[in-house]
C-alpha positions as CSV (number, residue, x, y, z in Angstrom):
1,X,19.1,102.6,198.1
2,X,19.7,100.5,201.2
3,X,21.4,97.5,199.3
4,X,25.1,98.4,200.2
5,X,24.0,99.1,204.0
6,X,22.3,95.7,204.5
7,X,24.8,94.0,202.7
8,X,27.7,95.7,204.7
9,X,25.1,94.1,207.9
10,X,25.0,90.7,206.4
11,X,28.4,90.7,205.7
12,X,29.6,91.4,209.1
13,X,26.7,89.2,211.0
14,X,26.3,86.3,209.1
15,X,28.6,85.5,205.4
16,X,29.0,86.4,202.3
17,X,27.2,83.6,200.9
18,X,24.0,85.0,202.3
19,X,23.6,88.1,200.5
20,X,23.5,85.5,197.4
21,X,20.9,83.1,199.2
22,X,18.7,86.6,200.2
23,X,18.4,87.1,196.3
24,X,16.8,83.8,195.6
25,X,13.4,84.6,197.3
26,X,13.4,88.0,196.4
27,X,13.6,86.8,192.7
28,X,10.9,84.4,192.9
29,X,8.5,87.1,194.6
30,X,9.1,90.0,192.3
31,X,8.9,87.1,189.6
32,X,5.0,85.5,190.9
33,X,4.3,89.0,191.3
34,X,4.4,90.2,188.0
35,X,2.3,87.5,186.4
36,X,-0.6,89.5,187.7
37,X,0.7,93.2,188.0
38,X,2.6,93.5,184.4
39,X,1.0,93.6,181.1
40,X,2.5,94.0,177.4
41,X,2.1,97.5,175.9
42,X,3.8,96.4,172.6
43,X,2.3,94.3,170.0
44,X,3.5,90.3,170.5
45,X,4.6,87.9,167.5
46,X,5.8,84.6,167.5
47,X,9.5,84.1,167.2
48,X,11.6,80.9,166.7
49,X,14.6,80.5,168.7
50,X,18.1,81.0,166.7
51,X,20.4,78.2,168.7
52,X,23.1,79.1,167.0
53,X,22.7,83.0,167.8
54,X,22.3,81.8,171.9
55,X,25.5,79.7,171.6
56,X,27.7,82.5,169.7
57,X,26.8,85.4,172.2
58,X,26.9,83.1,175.3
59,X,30.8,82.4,174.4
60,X,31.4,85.4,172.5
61,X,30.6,87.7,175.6
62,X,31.3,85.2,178.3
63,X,35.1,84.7,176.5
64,X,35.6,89.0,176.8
65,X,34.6,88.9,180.0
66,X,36.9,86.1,181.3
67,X,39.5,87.3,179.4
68,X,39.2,91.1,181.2
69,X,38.9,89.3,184.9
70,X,41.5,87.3,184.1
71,X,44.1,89.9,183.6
72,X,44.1,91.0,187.5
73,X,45.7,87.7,188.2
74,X,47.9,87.1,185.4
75,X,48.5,90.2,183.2
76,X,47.0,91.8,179.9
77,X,49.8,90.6,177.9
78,X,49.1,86.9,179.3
79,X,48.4,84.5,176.3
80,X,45.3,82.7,178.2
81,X,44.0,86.9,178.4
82,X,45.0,87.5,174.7
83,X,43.3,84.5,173.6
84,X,40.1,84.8,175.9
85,X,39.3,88.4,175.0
86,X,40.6,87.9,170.6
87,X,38.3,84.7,170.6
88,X,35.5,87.0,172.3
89,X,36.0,89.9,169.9
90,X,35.7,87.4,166.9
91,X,32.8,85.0,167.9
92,X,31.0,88.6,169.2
93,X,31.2,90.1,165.4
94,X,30.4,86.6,164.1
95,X,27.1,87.3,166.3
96,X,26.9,91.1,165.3
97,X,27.0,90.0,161.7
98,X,24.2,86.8,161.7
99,X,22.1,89.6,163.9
100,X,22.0,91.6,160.7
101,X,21.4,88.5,158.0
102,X,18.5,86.0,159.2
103,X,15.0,86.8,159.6
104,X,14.4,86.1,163.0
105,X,17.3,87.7,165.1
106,X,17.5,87.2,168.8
107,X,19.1,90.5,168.8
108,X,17.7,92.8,166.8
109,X,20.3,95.7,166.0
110,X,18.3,97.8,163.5
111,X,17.9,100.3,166.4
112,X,20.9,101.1,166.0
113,X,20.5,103.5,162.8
114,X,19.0,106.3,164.6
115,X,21.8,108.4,166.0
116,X,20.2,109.4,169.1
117,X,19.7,105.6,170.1
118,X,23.3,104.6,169.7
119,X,24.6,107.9,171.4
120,X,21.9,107.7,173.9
121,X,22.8,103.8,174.7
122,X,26.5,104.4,174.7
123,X,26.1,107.1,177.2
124,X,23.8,105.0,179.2
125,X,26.9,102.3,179.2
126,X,29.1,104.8,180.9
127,X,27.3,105.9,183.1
128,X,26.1,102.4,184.2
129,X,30.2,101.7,184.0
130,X,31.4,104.7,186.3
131,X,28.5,103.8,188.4
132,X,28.9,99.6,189.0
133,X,32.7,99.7,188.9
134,X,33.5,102.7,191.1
135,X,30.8,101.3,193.6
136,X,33.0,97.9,193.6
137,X,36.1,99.6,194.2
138,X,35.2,102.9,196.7
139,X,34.0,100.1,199.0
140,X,37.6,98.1,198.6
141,X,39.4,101.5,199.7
142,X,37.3,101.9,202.6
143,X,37.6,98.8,204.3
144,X,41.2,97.9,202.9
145,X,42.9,101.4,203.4
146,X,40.5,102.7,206.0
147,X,39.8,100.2,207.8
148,X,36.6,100.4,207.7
149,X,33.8,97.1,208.8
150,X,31.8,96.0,205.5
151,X,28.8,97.6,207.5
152,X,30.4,101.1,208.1
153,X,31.5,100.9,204.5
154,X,28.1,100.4,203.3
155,X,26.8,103.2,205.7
156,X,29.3,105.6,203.8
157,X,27.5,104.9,200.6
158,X,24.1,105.9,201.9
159,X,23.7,109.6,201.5
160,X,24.4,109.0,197.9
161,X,22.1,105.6,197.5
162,X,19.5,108.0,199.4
163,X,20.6,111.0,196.9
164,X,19.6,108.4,193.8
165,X,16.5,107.2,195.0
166,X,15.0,111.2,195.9
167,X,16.3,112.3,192.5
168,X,15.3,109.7,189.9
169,X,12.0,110.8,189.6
170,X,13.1,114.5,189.8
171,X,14.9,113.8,187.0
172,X,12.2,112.1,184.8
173,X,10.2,115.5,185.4
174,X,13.1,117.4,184.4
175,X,13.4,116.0,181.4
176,X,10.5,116.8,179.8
177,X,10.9,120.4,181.1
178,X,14.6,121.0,179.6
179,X,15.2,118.5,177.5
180,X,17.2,114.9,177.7
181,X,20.7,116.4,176.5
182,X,20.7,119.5,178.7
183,X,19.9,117.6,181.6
184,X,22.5,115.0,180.1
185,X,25.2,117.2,179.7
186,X,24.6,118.7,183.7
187,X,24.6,115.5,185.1
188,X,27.7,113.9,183.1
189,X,29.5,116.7,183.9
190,X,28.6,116.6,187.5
191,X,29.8,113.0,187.1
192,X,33.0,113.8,185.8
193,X,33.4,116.6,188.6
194,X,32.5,114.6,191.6
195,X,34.8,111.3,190.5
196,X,38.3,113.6,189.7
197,X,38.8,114.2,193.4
198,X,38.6,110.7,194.8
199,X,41.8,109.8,192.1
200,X,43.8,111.6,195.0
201,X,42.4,110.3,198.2
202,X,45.1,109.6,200.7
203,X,44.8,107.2,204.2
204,X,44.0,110.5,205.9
205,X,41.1,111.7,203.3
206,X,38.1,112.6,205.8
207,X,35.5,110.5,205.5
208,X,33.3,112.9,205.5
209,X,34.5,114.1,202.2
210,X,33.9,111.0,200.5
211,X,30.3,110.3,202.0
212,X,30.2,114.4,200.4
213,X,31.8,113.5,196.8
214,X,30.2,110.2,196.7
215,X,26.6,112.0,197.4
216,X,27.7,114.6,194.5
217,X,28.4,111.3,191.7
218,X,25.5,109.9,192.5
219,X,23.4,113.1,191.9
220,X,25.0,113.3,188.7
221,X,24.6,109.6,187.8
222,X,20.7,110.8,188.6
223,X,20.9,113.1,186.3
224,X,21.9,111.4,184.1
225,X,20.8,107.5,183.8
226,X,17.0,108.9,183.1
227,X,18.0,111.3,180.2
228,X,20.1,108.7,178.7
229,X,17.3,106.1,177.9
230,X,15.1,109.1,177.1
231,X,17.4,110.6,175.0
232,X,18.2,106.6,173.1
233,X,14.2,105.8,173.0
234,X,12.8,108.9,171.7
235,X,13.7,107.5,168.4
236,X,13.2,104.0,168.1
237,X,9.6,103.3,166.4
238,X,6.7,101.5,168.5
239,X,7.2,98.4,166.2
240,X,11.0,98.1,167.4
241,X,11.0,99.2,171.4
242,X,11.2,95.8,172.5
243,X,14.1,95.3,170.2
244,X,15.3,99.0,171.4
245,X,14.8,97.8,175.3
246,X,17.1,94.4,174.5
247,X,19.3,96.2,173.1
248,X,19.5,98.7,175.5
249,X,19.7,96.5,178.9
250,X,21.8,94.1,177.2
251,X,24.6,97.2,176.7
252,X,24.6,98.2,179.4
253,X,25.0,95.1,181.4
254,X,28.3,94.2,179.5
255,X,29.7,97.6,180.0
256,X,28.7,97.0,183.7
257,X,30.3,93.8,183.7
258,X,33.4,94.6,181.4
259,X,34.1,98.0,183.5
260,X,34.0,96.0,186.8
261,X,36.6,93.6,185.7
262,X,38.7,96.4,183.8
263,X,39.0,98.6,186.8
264,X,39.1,95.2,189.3
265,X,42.4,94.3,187.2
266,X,43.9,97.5,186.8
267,X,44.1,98.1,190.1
268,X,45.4,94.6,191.3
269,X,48.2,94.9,188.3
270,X,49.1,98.5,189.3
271,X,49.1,97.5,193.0
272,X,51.1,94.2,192.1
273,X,53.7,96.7,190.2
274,X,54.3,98.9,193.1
275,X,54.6,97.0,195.8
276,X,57.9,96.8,197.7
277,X,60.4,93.6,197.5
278,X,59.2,90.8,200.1
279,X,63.0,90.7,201.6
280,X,62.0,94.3,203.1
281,X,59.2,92.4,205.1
282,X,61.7,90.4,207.4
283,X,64.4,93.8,207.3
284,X,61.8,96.7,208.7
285,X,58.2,95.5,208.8
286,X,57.0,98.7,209.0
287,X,58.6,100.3,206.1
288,X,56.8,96.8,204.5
289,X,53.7,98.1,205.4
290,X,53.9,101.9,204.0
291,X,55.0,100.3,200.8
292,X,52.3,98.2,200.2
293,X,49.6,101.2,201.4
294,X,51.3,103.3,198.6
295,X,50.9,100.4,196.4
296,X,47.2,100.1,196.8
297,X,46.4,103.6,197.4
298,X,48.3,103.9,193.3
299,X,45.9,101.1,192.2
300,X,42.6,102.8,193.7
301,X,44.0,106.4,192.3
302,X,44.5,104.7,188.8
303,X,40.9,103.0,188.8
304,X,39.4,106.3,189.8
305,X,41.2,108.2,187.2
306,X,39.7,105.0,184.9
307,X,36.8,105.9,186.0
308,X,36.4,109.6,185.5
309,X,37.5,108.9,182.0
310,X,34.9,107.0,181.2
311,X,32.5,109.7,182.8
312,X,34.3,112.2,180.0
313,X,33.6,109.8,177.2
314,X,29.8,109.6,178.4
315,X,30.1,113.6,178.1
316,X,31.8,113.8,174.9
317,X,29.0,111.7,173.3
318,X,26.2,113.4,175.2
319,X,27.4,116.7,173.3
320,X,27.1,115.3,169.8
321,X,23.3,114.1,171.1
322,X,20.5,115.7,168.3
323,X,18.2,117.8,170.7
324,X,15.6,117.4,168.5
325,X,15.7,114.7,166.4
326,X,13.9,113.9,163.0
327,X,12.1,110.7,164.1
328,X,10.3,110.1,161.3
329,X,12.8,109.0,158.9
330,X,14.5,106.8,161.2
331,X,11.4,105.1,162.0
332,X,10.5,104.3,158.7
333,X,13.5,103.4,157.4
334,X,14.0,101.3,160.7
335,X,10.4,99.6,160.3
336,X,11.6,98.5,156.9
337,X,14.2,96.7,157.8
338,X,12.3,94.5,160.7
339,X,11.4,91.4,160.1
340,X,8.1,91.0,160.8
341,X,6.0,88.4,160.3
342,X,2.0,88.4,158.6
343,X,-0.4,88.7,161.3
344,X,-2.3,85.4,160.4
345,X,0.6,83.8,161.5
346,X,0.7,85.6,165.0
């Protein structure tokens, strides 16, 4: 909840580079401390590594992801863009489709065949999409527009970190009380709500109303985020939750990534596309610098309409959710296609 605050404070005392340096033995703590403190709850078998499978996903999402950031600096219809995001498209089904024809996948996508599970994990992508990418961008509005410090920035995104951490357990209990697509369908659409207003926020927007609006996302994102990986696990068998979990994590950290880029680059192309000739810079300064406020206010209304789209999609899917879904089936017919091995060999 605190993490934009203190990295607004450790932007403005000390650099950039030490937010990345603060990770490092955070990392290494969390990661001595669960040697003792977490224990497996699903059944462990021995695996062997597919290289090949490493390699092709390593490119295959690494070349989509380049080829998204790259089009902020030099367009979507720039060949190095075309080629970067085709070749990541191609080697990513290359990896879908060896995933679904050896024995020992590293991604096991058999989860997949229970409806819930994809529809559950899709909604969980947008969510975690509107979320990481707006919370890249709302920060570039208030110090670039505003004016804001990085500190002061981070201080406007409090209420709503605060708002997250009071209502994620909330929401657990909730779930069980109403159900995961109810509570789904409330906080996507609370989502959708809260983001529509910030696609026309102006240089004169009270702050106030953001730190208000932002506070009202991030109780729907609450809402939301728990219900989604209720909602996508309630139907993956025992036998396949650690497949279900990769899956799941692994989706939504590409949307993560992929929506930051997307709505990074749509902004600096829209902003690039609006701003006024330079020969008006020497002519009347000042008329220069209304321009180019326009310009970027049109890239940070465009992201945010970007974004509230994506929070519809999320919606759209949570209403085609089963409420209460034959699990039975699915988990049979998903157990059958794992590939497990005899246990004398475990």
């Amino acid at each position: 909840a605190i993490g934009p605050t203190f990295s607004g404070w450790m932007v403005d005392s000390f650099s950039w580079r030490y937010i990345f340096g603060l990770i490092l033995p955070i990392t290494m703590i969390v990661l001595v401390i669960s040697l003792w403190t977490i224990k497996n709850v699903i059944p462990q078998r021995k695996t062997p590594l597919d290289v090949l499978s490493v390699a092709e996903s390593t490119i295959g999402f690494g070349s989509l992801l380049y080829g998204f950031s790259a089009a902020g600096n030099d367009g979507w219809l720039s060949a190095n863009v075309l080629i970067a995001i085709g070749a990541g498209v191609i080697v990513i089904s290359i990896f879908g489709y060896r995933q679904l024809h050896i024995a020992d996948p590293l991604l096991n996508l058999t989860p997949f065949k229970a409806r819930n599970f994809t529809l559950g994990t899709l909604v969980g992508c947008g969510v975690m999409a509107a979320m990481i990418g707006f919370e890249i961008v709302l920060p570039m509005y208030l110090q670039i527009i505003r004016g804001l410090s990085a500190i002061d920035s981070g201080l406007s995104l409090l209420a709503g970190a605060l708002v997250t951490a009071f209502m994620s357990p909330i929401a657990g209990m909730a779930v069980d009380k109403y159900g995961a697509k109810r509570l789904l369908i409330v906080g996507m659409s609370i989502l959708t709500i809260g983001t529509v207003p910030f696609a026309f926020v102006t240089t004169h927007t009270s702050l106030v109303a953001i730190i208000v609006l932002y506070a009202v996302r991030t109780f729907g994102i609450s809402l939301s985020l728990m219900p989604a990986s209720t909602l996508a696990f309630s139907t993956a068998p025992m036998a396949l939750m650690g497949h279900a979990s990769a899956n799941n994590n692994v989706a939504r950290q590409i949307a993560s990534a992929v929506a930051t880029a997307v709505l990074v680059s749509v902004f600096a192309n829209v902003t690039k596309a609006n701003m006024p000739v330079k020969h008006l810079l020497s002519v009347d300064p000042l008329a220069y610098k209304r321009g180019a406020f326009d310009a970027l206010l049109s890239g940070y209304h465009v992201a945010f309409w970007l974004t509230a789209f994506m929070s519809l999609i999320g919606l759209g899917l949570a209403l085609l959710a089963q409420e209460r879904p034959a699990t039975d089936s699915v988990s049979n017919e998903a157990i059958a296609t794992d590939h497990m091995v005899p246990a004398e060999q475990v």
